[in-house]
VEXROKOL-436574 format. One record per residue (C-alpha): residue in three letters; x, y, z. Coordinates in pm, 1 decimal, decimal comma. Example, Ala and Ser with C-alpha at 12.3 -4.5 7.8 and 13.67 -1.06 7.14 Angstrom:
REM residues 2
ala:1230,0:-450,0:780,0
ser:1367,0:-106,0:714,0
END
This chain:
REM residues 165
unk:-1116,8:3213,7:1368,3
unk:-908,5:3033,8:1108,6
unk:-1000,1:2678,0:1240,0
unk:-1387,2:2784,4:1181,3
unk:-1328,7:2910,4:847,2
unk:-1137,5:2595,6:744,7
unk:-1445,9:2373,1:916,5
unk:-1706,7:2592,6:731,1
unk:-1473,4:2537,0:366,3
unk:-1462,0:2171,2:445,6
unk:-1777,9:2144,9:534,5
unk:-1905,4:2371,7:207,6
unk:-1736,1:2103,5:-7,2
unk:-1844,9:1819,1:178,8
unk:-2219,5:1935,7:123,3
unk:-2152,5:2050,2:-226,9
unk:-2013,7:1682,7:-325,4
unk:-2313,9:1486,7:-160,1
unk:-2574,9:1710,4:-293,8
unk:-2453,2:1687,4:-633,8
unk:-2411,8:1328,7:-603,9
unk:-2734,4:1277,4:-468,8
unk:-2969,3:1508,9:-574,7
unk:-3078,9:1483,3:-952,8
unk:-3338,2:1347,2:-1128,3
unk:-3139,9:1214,5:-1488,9
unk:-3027,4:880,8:-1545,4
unk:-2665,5:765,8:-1452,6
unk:-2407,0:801,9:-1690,6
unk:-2112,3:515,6:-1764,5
unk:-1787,4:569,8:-1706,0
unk:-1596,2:534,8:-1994,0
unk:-1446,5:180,4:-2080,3
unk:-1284,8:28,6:-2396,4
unk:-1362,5:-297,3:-2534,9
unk:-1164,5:-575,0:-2395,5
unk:-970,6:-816,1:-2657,9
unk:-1056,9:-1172,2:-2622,6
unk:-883,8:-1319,0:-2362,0
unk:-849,2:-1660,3:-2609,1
unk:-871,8:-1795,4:-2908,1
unk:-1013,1:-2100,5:-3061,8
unk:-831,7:-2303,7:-3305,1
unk:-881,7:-2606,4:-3551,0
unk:-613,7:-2836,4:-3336,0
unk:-762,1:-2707,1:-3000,7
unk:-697,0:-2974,5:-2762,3
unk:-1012,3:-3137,1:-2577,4
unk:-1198,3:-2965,1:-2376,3
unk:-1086,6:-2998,6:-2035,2
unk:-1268,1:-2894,1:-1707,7
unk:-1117,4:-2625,3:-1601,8
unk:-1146,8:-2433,7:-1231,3
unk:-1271,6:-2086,8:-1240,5
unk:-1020,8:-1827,3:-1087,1
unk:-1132,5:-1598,6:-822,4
unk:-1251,0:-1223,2:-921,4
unk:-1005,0:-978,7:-939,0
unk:-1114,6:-642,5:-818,3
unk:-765,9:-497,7:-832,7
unk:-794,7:-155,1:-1009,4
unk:-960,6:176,8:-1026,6
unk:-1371,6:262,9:-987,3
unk:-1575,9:537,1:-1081,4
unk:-1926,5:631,8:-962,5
unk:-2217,5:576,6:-1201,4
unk:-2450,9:735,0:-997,4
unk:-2370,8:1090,3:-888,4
unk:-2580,2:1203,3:-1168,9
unk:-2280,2:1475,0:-1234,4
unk:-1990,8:1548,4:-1508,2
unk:-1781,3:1688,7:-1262,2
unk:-1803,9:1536,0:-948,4
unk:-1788,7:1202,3:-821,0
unk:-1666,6:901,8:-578,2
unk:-1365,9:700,0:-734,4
unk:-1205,0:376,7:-526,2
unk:-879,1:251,4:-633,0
unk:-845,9:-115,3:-499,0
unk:-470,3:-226,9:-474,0
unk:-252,9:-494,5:-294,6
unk:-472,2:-548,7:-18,9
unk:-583,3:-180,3:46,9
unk:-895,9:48,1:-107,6
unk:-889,6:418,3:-91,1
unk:-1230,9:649,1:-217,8
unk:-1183,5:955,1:-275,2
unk:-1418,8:1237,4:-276,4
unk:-1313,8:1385,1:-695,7
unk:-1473,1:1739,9:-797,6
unk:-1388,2:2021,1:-1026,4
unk:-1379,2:1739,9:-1289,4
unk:-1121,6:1564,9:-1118,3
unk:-884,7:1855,3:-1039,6
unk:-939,5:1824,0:-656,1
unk:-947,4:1503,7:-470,9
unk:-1014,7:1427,9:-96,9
unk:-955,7:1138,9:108,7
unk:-1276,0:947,5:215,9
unk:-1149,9:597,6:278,3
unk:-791,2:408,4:318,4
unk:-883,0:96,6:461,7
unk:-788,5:-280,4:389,8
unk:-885,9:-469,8:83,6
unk:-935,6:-869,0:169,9
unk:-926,6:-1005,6:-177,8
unk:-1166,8:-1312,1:-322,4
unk:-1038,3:-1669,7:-243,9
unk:-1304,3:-1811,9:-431,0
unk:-1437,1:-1825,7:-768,5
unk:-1821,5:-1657,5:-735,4
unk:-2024,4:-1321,3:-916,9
unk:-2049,0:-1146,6:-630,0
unk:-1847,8:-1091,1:-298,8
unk:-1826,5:-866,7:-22,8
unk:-1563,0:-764,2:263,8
unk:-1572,5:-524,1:578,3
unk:-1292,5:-327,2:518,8
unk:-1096,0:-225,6:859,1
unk:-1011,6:223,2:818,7
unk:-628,7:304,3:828,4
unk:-665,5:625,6:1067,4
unk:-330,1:718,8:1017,5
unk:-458,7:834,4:670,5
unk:-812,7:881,8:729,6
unk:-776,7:1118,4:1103,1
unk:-646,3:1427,6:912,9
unk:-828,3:1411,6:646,1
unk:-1110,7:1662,4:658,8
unk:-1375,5:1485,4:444,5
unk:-1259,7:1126,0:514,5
unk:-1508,5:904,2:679,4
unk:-1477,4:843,5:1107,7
unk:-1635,1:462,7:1065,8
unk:-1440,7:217,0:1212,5
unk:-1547,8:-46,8:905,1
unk:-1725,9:22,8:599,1
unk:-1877,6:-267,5:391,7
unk:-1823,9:-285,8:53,6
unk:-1973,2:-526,9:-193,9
unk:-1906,4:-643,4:-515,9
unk:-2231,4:-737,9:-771,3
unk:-2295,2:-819,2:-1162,8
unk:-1985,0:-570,4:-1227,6
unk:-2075,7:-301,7:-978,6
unk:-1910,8:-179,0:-649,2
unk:-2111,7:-65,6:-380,5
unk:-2057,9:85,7:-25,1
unk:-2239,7:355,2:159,1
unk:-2108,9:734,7:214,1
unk:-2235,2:953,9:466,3
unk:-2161,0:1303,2:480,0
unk:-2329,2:1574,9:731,9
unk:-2632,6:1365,4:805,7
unk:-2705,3:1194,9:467,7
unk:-2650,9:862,5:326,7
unk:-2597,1:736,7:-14,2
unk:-2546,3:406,1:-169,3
unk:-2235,4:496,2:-372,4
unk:-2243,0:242,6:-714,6
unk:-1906,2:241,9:-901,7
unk:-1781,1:7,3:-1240,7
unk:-1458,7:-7,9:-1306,1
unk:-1221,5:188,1:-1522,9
unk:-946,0:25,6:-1526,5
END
């Protein structure tokens, strides 16, 4: 009887994170970000302008969803090394659940927008009540947003995340 209880509480908190992450009708709110200092400065002896190569995006860091039209409740990714875990975040971030540990297959090339198939690690993602049973998830990067899909008991969102760090 224990093992149903603990599928019915998973499953309660599964439902209560997609429904609040899917079902309102207010605009998105931003996740909080600071300005960003220059990243250089022009002086009077500046040598010529040379032609220089643009680097590849870095998408190393952590995410927040701008769409779950919720304070207190949300996806967040954390890209790292060449791994990306999502977590399901509630309770205003006080609870956190595995929904993805997969790989991360970073840019090579310089470009706005990119995308990878990211390959789940199942030693994480097997025990994890909430954590998604896909094999690969696609995720894909866009004018500053993240993007991949979450499914949960029959229903399928479009998670959109900008970074926060």
């Amino acid at each position: 009887m224990s093992i149903r209880r603990s599928l019915l509480a998973a499953t309660s908190v599964a439902l209560v994170c997609l429904s609040l992450a899917a079902c309102s009708s207010t605009s998105p709110t931003s996740p909080g970000t600071s300005a960003q200092p220059p990243t250089s400065t022009s002086t009077t002896e500046a040598a010529p302008s040379e032609t220089s190569q643009p680097s590849a995006l870095d998408l190393t860091g952590e995410w927040k969803q701008t769409n779950s039209h919720s304070t207190d409740s949300w996806q967040a990714a954390v890209i790292s090394g060449d791994t990306i875990e999502v977590n399901w975040v509630s309770n205003n971030g006080d609870t956190k659940s595995l929904y993805w540990a997969g790989s991360f297959v970073p840019p090579n090339a310089p470009g706005d927008s990119y995308s990878w198939d990211s390959q789940n690690d199942h030693s994480k993602t097997d025990n994890a009540l909430l954590a998604s049973t896909d094999d690969t998830k696609t995720f894909t990067y866009s004018a500053g947003v993240l993007s991949w899909q979450a499914s949960a008991l029959g229903t399928t969102m479009t998670i959109k995340a900008q970074r926060v760090s």
